[in-house]
Steps between C-alpha positions, in 0.01 A plus 500: 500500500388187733522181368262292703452110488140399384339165488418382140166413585415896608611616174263517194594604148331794324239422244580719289861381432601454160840355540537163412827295473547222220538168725881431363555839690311448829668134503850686536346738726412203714821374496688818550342566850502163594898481465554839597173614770571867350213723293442897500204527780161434412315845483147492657283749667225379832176416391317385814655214652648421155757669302473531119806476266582769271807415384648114551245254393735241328694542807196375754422273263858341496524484897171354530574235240820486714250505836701779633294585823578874480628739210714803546247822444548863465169656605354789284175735699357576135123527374325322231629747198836511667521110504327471123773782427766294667419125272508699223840671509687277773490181216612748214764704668779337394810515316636289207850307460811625341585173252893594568434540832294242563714263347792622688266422825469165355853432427616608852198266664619185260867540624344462836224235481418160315421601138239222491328660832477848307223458306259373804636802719447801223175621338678412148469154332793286446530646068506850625752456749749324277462822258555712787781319595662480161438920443692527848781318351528696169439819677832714522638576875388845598756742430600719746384898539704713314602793707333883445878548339449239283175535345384577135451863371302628243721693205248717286626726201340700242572470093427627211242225252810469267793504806242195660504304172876467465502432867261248461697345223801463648335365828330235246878418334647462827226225615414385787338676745438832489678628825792298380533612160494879676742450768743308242424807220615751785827311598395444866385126522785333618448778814136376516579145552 
């Protein structure tokens, strides 16, 4: 792959795209490259003298609002179905956030930068990082792996209906939970602990 440097006035967006960004959104993506100069490369394939976007057109539009003379461009060779293919899936293709993980993002990124600055640099509004921020505080650190040794086994055994019930009922007198109640009922919790 060749990423090539293309004037923004060769480049023309697709007609047929259907992605559009909510303004709060394209604001921050304003500001994002013009405090950091850094975006994924605009995809576009030749069209003449032009080239057509197929994938990037908030981006153009945020360098030209920027007056970026040139935008960073990954040049596809595809036909008219391949690029109609292409603005349908290339928008849609995309994954979706972890809360714990996103909020453990978060966390990491407010020990590092301005809390006030956050909300003008991320796609979330200032409400919805705070909650982010407060699940990342209540969330428990990660434990670490237990090794293969040390891992959980399944114990199955067959009874009889009336064996079960007087099983059952003792389980139920001991309380607590059920794996408990067992391991106390056969004398080996203390060597489970």
């Amino acid at each position: 792959m060749e990423i090539v440097s293309i004037p923004i006035d060769r480049l023309r967006p697709h007609p047929r795209n259907s992605n559009v960004m909510p303004p709060d959104r394209f604001k921050k993506l304003v500001t994002h490259l013009e405090t950091t100069g850094r975006y994924p490369p605009i995809v576009v394939r030749p069209l003449g003298d032009e080239y057509q976007v197929l994938d990037g057109h908030h981006r153009v539009q945020a360098l030209q609002q920027l007056d970026r003379p040139t935008a960073r461009c990954d040049v596809w060779d595809v036909d008219d179905d391949g690029a109609l293919l292409l603005l349908a899936t290339l928008n849609r293709l995309e994954g979706r956030d972890d809360p714990r993980k996103r909020a453990a993002l978060l966390g990491e990124l407010s020990g590092r930068f301005d809390a006030k600055s956050l909300p003008e640099r991320l796609p979330e509004d200032a409400g919805r990082l705070k909650k982010l921020l407060r699940l990342n505080e209540l969330m428990p650190p990660p434990r670490p792996p237990r090794a293969i040794g040390d891992m959980p086994v399944a114990l199955h055994f067959f009874l009889l209906p009336r064996l079960r019930s007087a099983v059952e009922k003792r389980l139920r007198e001991h309380g607590g939970p059920r794996e408990s109640a067992l391991l106390t009922l056969l004398g080996v919790a203390e060597e489970a602990s």
